[in-house]
OpenMM code with the backbone's topology and positions (N, CA, C; nanometers):
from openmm import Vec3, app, unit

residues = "UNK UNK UNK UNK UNK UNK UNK UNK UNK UNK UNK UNK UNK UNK UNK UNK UNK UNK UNK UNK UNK UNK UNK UNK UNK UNK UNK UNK UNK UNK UNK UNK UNK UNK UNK UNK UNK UNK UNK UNK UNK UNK UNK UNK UNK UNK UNK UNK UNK UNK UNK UNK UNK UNK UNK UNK UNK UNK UNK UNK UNK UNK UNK UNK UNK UNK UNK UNK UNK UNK UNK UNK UNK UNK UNK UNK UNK UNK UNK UNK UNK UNK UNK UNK UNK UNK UNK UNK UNK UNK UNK UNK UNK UNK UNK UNK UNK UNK UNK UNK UNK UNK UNK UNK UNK UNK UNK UNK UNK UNK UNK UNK UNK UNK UNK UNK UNK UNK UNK UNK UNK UNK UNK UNK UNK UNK UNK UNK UNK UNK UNK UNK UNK UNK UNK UNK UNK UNK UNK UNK UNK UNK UNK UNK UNK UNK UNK UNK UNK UNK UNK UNK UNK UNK UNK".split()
positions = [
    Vec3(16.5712, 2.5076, 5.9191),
    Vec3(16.4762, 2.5980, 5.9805),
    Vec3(16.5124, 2.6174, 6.1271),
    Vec3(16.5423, 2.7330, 6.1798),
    Vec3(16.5303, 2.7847, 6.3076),
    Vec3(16.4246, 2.7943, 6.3848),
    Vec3(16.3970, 2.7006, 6.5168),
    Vec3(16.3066, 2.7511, 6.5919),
    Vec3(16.3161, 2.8249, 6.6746),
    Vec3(16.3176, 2.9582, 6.6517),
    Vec3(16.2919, 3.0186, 6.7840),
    Vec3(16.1539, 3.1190, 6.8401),
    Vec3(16.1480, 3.2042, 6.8896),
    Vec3(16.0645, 3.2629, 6.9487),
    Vec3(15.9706, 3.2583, 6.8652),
    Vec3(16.0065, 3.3523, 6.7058),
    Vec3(15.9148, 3.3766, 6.6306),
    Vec3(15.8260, 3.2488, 6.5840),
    Vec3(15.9185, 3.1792, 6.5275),
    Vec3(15.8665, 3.0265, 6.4437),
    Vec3(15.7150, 2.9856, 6.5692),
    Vec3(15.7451, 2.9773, 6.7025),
    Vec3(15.6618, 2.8923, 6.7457),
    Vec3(15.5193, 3.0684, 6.7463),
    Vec3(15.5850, 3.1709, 6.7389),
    Vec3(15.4684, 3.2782, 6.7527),
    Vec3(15.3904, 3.2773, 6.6149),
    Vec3(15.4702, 3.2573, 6.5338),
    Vec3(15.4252, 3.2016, 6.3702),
    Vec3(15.2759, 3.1052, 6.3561),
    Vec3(15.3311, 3.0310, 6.4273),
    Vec3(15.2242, 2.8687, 6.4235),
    Vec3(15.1134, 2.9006, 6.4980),
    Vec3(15.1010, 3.0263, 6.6271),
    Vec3(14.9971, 3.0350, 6.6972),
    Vec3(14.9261, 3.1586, 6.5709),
    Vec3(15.0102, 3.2647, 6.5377),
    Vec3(14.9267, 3.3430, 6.4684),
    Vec3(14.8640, 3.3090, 6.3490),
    Vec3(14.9130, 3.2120, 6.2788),
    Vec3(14.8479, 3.1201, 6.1158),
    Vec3(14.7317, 3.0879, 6.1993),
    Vec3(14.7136, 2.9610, 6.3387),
    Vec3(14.6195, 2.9205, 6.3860),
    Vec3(14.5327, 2.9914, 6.3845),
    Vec3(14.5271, 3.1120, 6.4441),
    Vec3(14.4150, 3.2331, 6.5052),
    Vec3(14.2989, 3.2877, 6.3576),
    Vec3(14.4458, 3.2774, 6.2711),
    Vec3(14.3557, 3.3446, 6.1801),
    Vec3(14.3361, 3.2188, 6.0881),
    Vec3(14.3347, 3.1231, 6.0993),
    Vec3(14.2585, 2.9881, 6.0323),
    Vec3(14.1413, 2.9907, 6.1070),
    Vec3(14.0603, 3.0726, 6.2557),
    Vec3(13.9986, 3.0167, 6.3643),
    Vec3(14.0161, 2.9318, 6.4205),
    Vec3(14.1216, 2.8974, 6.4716),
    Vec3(14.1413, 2.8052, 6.6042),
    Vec3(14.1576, 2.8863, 6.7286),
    Vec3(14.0713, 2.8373, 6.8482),
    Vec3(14.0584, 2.9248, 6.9202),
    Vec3(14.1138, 2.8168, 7.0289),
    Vec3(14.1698, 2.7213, 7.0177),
    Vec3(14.2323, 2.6428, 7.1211),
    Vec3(14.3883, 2.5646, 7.0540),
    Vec3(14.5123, 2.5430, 7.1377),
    Vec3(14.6005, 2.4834, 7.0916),
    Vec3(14.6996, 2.4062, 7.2356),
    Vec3(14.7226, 2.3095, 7.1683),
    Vec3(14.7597, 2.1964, 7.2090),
    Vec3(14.8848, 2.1572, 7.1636),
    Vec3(14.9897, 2.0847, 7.2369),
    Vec3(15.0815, 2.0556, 7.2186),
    Vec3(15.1198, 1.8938, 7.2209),
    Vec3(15.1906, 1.8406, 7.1075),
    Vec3(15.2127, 1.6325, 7.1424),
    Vec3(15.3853, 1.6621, 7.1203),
    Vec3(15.4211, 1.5620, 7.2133),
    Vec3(15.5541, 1.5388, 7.2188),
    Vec3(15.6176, 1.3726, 7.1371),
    Vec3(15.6740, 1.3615, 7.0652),
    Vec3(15.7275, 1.2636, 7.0019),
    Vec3(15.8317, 1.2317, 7.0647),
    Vec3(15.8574, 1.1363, 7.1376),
    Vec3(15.9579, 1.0922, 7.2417),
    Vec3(16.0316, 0.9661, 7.2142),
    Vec3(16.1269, 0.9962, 7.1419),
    Vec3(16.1957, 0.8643, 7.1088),
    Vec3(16.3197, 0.8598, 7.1852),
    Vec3(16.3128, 0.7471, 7.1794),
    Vec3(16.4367, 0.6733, 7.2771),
    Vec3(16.5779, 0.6732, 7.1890),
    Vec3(16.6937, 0.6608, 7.2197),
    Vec3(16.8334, 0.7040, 7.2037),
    Vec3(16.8258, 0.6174, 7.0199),
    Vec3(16.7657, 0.5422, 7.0160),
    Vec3(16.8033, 0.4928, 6.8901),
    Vec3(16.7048, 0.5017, 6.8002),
    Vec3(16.5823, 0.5854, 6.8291),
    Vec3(16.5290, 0.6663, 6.7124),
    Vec3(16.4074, 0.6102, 6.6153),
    Vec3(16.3654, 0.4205, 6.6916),
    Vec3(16.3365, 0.3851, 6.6489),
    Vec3(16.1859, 0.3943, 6.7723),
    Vec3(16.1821, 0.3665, 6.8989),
    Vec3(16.1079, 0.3216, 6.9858),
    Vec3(16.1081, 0.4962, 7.0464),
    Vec3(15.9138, 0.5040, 7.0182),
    Vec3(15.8907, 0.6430, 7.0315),
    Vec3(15.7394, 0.5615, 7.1684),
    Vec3(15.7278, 0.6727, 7.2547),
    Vec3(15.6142, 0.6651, 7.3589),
    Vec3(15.4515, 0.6942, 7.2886),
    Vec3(15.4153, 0.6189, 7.3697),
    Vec3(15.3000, 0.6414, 7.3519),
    Vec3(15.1511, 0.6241, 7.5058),
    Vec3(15.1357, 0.7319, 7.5187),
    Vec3(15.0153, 0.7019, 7.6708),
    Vec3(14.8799, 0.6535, 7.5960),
    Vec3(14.8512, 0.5885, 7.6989),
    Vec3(14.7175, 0.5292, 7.6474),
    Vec3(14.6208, 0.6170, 7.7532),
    Vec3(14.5466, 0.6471, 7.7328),
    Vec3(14.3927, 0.7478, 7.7869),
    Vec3(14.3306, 0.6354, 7.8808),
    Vec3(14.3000, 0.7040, 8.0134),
    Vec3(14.2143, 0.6052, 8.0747),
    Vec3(14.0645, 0.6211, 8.0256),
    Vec3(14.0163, 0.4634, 8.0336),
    Vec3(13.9062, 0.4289, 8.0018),
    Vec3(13.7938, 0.5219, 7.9907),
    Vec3(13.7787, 0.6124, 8.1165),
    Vec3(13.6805, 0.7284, 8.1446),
    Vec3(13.6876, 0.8809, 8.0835),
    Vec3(13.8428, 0.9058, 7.9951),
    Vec3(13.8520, 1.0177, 7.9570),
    Vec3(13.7480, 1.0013, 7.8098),
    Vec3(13.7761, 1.1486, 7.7705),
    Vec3(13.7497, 1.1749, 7.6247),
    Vec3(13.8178, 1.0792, 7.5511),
    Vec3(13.7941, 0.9665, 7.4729),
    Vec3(13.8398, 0.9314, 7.3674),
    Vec3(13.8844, 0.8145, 7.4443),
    Vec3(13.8682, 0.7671, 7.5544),
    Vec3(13.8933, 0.6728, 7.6346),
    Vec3(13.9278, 0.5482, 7.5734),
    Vec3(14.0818, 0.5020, 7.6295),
    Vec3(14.1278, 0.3991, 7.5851),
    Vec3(14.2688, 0.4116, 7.4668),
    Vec3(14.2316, 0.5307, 7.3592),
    Vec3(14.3212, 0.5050, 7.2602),
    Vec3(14.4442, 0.5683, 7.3491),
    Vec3(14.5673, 0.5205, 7.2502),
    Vec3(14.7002, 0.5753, 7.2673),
    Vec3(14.7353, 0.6974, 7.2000),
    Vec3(14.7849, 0.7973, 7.2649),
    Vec3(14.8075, 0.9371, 7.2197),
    Vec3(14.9954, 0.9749, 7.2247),
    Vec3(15.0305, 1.0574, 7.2151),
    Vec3(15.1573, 1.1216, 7.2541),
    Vec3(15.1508, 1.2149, 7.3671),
    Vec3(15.2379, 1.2174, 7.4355),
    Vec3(15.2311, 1.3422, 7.5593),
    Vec3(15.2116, 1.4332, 7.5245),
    Vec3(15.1124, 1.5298, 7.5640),
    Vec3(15.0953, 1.6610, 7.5459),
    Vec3(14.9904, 1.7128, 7.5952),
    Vec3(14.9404, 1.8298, 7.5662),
    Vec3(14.8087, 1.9011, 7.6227),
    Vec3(14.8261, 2.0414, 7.5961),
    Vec3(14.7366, 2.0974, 7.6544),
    Vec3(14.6866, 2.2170, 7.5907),
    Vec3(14.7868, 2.3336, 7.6566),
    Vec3(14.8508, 2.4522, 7.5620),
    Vec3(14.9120, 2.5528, 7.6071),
    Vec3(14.8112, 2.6359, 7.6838),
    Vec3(14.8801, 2.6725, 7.8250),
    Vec3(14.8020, 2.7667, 7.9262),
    Vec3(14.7905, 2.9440, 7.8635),
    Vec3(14.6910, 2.9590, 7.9041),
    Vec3(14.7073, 3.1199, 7.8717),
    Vec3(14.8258, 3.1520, 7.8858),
    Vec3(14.8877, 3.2549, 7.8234),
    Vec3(15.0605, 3.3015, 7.8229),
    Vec3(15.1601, 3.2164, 7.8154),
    Vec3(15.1137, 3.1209, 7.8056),
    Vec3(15.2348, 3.0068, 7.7643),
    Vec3(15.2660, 3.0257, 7.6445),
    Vec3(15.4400, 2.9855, 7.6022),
    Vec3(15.4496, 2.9459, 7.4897),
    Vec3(15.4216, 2.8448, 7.4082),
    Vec3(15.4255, 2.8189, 7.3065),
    Vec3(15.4725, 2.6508, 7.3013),
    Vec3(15.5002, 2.5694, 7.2986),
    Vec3(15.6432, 2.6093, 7.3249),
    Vec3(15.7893, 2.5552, 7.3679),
    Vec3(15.8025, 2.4831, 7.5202),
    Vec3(15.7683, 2.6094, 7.5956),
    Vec3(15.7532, 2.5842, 7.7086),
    Vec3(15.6356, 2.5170, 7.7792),
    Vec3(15.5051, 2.4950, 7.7167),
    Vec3(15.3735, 2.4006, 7.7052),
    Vec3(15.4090, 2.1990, 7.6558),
    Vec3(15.5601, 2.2367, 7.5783),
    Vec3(15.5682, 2.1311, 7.5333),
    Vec3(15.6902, 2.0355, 7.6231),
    Vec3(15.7601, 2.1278, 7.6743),
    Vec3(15.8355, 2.0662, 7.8329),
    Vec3(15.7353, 2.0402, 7.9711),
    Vec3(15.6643, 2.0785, 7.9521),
    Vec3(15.5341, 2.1026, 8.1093),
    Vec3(15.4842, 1.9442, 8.0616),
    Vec3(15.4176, 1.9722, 7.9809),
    Vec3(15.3313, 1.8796, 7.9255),
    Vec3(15.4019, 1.7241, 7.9450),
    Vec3(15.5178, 1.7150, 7.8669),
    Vec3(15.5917, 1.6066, 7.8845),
    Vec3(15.6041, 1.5959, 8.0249),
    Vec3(15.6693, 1.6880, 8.1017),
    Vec3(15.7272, 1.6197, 8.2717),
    Vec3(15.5671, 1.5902, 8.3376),
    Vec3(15.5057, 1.6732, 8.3085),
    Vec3(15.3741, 1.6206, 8.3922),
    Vec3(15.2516, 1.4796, 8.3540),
    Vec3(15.2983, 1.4723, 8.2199),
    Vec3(15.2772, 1.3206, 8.2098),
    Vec3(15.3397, 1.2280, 8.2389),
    Vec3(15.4853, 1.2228, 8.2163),
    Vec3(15.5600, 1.1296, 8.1744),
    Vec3(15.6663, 1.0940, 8.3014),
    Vec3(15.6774, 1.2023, 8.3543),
    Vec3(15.8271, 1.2618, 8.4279),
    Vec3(15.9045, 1.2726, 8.3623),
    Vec3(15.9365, 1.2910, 8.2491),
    Vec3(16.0493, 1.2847, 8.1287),
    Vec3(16.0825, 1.4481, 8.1666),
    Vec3(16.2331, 1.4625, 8.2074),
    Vec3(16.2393, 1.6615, 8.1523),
    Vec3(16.3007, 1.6768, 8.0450),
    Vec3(16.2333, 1.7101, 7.9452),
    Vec3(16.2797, 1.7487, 7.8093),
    Vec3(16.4153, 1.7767, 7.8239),
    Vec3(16.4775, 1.8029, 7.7333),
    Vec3(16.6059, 1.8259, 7.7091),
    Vec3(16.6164, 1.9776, 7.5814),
    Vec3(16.5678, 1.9183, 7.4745),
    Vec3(16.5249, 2.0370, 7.3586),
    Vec3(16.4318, 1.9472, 7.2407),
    Vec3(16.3945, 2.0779, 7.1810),
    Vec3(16.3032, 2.0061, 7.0684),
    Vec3(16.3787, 1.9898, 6.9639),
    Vec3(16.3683, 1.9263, 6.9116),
    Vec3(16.5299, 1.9016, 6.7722),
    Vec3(16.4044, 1.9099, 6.6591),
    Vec3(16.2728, 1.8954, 6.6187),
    Vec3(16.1760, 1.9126, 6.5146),
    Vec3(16.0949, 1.9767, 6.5583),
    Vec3(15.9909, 2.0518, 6.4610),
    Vec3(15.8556, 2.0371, 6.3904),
    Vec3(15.8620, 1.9289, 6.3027),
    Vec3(15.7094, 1.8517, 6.3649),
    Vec3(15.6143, 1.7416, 6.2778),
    Vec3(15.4969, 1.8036, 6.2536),
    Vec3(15.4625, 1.9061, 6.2354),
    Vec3(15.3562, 1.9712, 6.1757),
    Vec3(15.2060, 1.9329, 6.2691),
    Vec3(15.1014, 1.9972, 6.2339),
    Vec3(14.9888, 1.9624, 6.3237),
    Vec3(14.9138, 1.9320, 6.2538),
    Vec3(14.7889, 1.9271, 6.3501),
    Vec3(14.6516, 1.8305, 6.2873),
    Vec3(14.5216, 1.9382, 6.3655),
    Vec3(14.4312, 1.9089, 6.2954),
    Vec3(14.3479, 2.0028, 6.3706),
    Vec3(14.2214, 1.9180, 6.4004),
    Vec3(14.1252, 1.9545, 6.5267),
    Vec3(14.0239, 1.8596, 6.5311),
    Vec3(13.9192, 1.9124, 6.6383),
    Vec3(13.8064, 1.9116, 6.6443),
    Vec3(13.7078, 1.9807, 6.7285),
    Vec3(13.7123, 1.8485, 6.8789),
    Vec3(13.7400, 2.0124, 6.9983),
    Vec3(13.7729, 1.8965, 7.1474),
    Vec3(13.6548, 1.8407, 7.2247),
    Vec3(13.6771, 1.7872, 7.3015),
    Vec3(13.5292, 1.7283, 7.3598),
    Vec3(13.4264, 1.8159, 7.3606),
    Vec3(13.4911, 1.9867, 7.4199),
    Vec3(13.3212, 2.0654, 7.4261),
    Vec3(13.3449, 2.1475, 7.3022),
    Vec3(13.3953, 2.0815, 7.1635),
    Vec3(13.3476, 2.1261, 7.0614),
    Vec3(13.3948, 2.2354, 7.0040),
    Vec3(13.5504, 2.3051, 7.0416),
    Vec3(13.6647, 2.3960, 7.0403),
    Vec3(13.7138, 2.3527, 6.9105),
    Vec3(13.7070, 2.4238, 6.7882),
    Vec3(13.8289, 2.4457, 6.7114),
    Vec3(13.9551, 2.4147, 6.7541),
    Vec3(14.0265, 2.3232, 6.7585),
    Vec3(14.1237, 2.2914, 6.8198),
    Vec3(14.2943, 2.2570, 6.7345),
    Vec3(14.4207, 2.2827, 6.7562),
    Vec3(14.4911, 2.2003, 6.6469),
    Vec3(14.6178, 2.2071, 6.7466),
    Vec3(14.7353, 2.0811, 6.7294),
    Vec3(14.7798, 2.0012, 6.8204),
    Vec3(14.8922, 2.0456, 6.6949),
    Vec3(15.0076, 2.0670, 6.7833),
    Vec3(15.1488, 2.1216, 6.7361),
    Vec3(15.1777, 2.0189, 6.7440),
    Vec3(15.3253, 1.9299, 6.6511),
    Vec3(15.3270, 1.8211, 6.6810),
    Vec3(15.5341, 1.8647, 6.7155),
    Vec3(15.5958, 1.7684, 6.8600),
    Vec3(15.7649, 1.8614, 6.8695),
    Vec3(15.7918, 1.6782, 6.8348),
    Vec3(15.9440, 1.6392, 6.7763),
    Vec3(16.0377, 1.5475, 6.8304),
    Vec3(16.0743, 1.6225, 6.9669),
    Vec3(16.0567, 1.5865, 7.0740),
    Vec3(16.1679, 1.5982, 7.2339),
    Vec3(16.2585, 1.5604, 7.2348),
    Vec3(16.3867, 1.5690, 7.2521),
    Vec3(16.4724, 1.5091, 7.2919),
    Vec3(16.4687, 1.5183, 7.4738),
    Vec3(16.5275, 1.3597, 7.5271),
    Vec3(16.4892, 1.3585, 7.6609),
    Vec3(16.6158, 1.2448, 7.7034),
    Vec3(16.6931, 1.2927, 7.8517),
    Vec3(16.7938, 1.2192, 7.8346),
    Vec3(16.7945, 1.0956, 7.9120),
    Vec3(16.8414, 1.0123, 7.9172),
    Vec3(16.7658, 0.8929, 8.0059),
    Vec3(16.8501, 0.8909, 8.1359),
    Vec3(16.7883, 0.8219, 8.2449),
    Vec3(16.7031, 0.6813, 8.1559),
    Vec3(16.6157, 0.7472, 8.1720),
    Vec3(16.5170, 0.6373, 8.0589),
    Vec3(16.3446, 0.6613, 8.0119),
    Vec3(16.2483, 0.5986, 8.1184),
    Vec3(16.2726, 0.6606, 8.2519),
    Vec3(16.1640, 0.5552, 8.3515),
    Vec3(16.0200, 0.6644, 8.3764),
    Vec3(15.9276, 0.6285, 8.3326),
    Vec3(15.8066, 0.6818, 8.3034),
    Vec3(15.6757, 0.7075, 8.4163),
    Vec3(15.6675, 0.7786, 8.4570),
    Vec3(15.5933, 0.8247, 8.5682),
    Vec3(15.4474, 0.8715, 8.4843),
    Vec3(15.3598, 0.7706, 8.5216),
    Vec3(15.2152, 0.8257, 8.4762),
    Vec3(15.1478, 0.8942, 8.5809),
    Vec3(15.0911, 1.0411, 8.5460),
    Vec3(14.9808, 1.0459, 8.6260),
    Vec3(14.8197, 1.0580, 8.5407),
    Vec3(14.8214, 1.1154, 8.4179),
    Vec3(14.7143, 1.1054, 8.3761),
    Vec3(14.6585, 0.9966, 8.2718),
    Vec3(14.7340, 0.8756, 8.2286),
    Vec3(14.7252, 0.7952, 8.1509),
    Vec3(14.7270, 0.6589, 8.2638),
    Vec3(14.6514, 0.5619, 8.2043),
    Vec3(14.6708, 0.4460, 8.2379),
    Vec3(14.7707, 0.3183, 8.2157),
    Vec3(14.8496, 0.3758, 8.0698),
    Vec3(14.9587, 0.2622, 8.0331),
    Vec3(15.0490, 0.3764, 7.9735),
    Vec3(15.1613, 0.2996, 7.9371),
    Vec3(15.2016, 0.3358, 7.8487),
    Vec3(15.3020, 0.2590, 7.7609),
    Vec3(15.3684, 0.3034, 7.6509),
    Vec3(15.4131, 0.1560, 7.4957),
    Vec3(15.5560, 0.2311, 7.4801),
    Vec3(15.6438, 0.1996, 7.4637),
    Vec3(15.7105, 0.2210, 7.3631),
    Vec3(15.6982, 0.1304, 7.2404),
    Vec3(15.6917, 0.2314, 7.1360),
    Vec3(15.6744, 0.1570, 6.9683),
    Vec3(15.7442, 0.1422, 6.9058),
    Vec3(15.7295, 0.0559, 6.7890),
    Vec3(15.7946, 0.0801, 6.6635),
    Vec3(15.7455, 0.1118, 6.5462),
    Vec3(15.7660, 0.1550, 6.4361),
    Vec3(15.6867, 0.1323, 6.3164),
    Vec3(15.6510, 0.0349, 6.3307),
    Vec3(15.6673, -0.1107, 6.2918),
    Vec3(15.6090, -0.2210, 6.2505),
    Vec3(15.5291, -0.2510, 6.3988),
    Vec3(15.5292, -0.1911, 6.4673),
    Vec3(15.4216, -0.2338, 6.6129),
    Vec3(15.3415, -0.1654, 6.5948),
    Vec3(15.3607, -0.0345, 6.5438),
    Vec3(15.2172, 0.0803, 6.5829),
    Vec3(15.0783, 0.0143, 6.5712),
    Vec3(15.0390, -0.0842, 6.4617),
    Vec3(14.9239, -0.0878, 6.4032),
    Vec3(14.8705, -0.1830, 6.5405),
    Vec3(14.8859, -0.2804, 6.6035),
    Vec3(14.9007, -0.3317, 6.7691),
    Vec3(14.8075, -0.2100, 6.8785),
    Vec3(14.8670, -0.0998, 6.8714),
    Vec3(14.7641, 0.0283, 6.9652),
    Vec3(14.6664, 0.1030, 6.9056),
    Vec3(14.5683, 0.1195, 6.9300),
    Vec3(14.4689, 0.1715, 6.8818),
    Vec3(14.5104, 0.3426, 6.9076),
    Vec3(14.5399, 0.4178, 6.7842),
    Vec3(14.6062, 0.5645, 6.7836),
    Vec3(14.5286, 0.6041, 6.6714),
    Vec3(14.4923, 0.7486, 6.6643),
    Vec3(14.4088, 0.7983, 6.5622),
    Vec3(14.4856, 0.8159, 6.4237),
    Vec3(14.4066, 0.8760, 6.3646),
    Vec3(14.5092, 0.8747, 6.2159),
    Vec3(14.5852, 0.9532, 6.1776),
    Vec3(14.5329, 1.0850, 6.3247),
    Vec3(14.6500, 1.2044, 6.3045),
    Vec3(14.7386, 1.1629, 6.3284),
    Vec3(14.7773, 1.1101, 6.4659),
    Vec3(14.8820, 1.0207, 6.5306),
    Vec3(14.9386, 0.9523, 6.4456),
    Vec3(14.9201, 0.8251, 6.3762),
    Vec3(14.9644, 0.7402, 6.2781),
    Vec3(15.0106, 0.8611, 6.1836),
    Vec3(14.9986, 0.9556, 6.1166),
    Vec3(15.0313, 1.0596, 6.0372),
    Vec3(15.1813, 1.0883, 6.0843),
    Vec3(15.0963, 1.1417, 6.2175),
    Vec3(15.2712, 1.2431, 6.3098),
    Vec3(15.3779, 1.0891, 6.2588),
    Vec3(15.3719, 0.9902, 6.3362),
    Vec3(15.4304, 0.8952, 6.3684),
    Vec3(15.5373, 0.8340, 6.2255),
    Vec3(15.4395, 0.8663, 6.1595),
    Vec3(15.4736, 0.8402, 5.9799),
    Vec3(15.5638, 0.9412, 5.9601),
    Vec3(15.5760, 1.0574, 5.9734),
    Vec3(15.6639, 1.1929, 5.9703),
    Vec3(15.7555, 1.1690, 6.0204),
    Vec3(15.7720, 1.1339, 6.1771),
    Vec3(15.8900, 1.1028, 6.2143),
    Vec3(15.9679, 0.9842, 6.1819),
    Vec3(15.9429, 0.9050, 6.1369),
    Vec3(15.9806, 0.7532, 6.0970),
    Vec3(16.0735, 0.7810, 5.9445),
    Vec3(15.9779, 0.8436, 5.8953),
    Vec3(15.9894, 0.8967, 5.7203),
    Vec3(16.1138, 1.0124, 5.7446),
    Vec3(16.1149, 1.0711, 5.8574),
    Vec3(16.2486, 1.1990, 5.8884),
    Vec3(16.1797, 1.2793, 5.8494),
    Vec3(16.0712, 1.3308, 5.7960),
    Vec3(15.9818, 1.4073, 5.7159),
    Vec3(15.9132, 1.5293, 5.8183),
    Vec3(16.0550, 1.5982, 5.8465),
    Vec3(15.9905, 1.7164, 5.9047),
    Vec3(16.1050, 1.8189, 5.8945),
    Vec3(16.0594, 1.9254, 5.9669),
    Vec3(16.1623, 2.0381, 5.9766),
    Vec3(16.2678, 2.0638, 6.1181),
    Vec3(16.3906, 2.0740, 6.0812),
    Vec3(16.4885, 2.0978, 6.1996),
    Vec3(16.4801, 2.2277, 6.2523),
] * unit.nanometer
topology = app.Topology()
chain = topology.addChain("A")
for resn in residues:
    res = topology.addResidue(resn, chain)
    for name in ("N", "CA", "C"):
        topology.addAtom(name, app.Element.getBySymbol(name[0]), res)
C-alpha cells in the first residue's frame, strides 16, 4: 500500500462521514531494533492523568496528517521524524469535551540518537512487549502496540 496524499485524504474523508468531527494523530516510535517502542506518560493533572500514551495530538485546521504526525512527535518528544514506514489503523473515542474523536495510528521512523525532550508529558518508557503490561496504557494502545509487534499493518 502507498501512502501518499490521497491514502492519508482517504482516512480523513471515511472519518467525516462515519461523524467524526475531530482527529488525532499517535506516533509508534521504535528504536533501531524494532523491539523498544516510546511511550509518554500524561501528567497527573491532564485528561486521563497519569496513563501512558504514544506521541501525538490533534491535526490543526489545514493540516495534513502526515505532517500533524511529524509536529506532534518533535513537539513532544524532540524526535524529527524521518518518514512513516506504516499504517496501524485507528481507534475512535469521545475527548474530554465530548468530540467524536478517532486517533490515526503511524510507525515513525526517527534517526538517533533517541534523546527525548519532554514538554507535555511527565515521563517517559521505552517498552517491550513483555513490559507493556508494567504501564498503565488503554486498550486502544495495547491494540496499536499488538499491531505493531504482530507486523500487522499496512506499508
Amino acid at each position: 500500500m502507498t501512502m501518499d496524499r490521497s491514502f492519508y485524504e482517504e482516512l480523513v474523508q471515511k472519518a467525516r462521514a462515519e461523524g467524526i468531527v475531530r482527529y488525532v494523530v499517535g506516533a509508534v516510535v521504535p528504536k533501531e531494533n524494532d523491539e523498544d517502542v516510546l511511550l509518554l506518560k500524561r501528567k497527573p493533572e491532564d485528561f486521563m492523568g497519569g496513563i501512558y500514551e504514544l506521541p501525538g495530538g490533534e491535526v490543526d485546521e489545514g493540516e495534513t496528517i502526515e505532517a500533524a504526525v511529524f509536529r506532534e512527535t518533535m513537539e513532544e518528544t524532540g524526535l524529527k521524524g524521518k518518514n512513516i514506514r506504516a499504517y496501524l489503523g485507528h481507534f475512535d473515542y469521545l475527548s474530554g469535551s465530548g468530540k467524536p474523536t478517532r486517533q490515526f495510528n503511524f510507525i515513525v521512523t526517527i534517526d538517533p540518537p533517541f534523546t527525548i525532550t519532554l514538554q507535555e508529558h511527565s515521563d517517559h518508557a521505552w517498552v517491550r512487549r513483555e513490559t507493556t503490561a508494567q504501564y498503565q496504557v488503554t486498550d486502544s494502545v495495547k491494540q496499536v502496540l499488538e499491531s505493531f509487534w504482530r507486523r500487522d499493518f499496512q506499508q
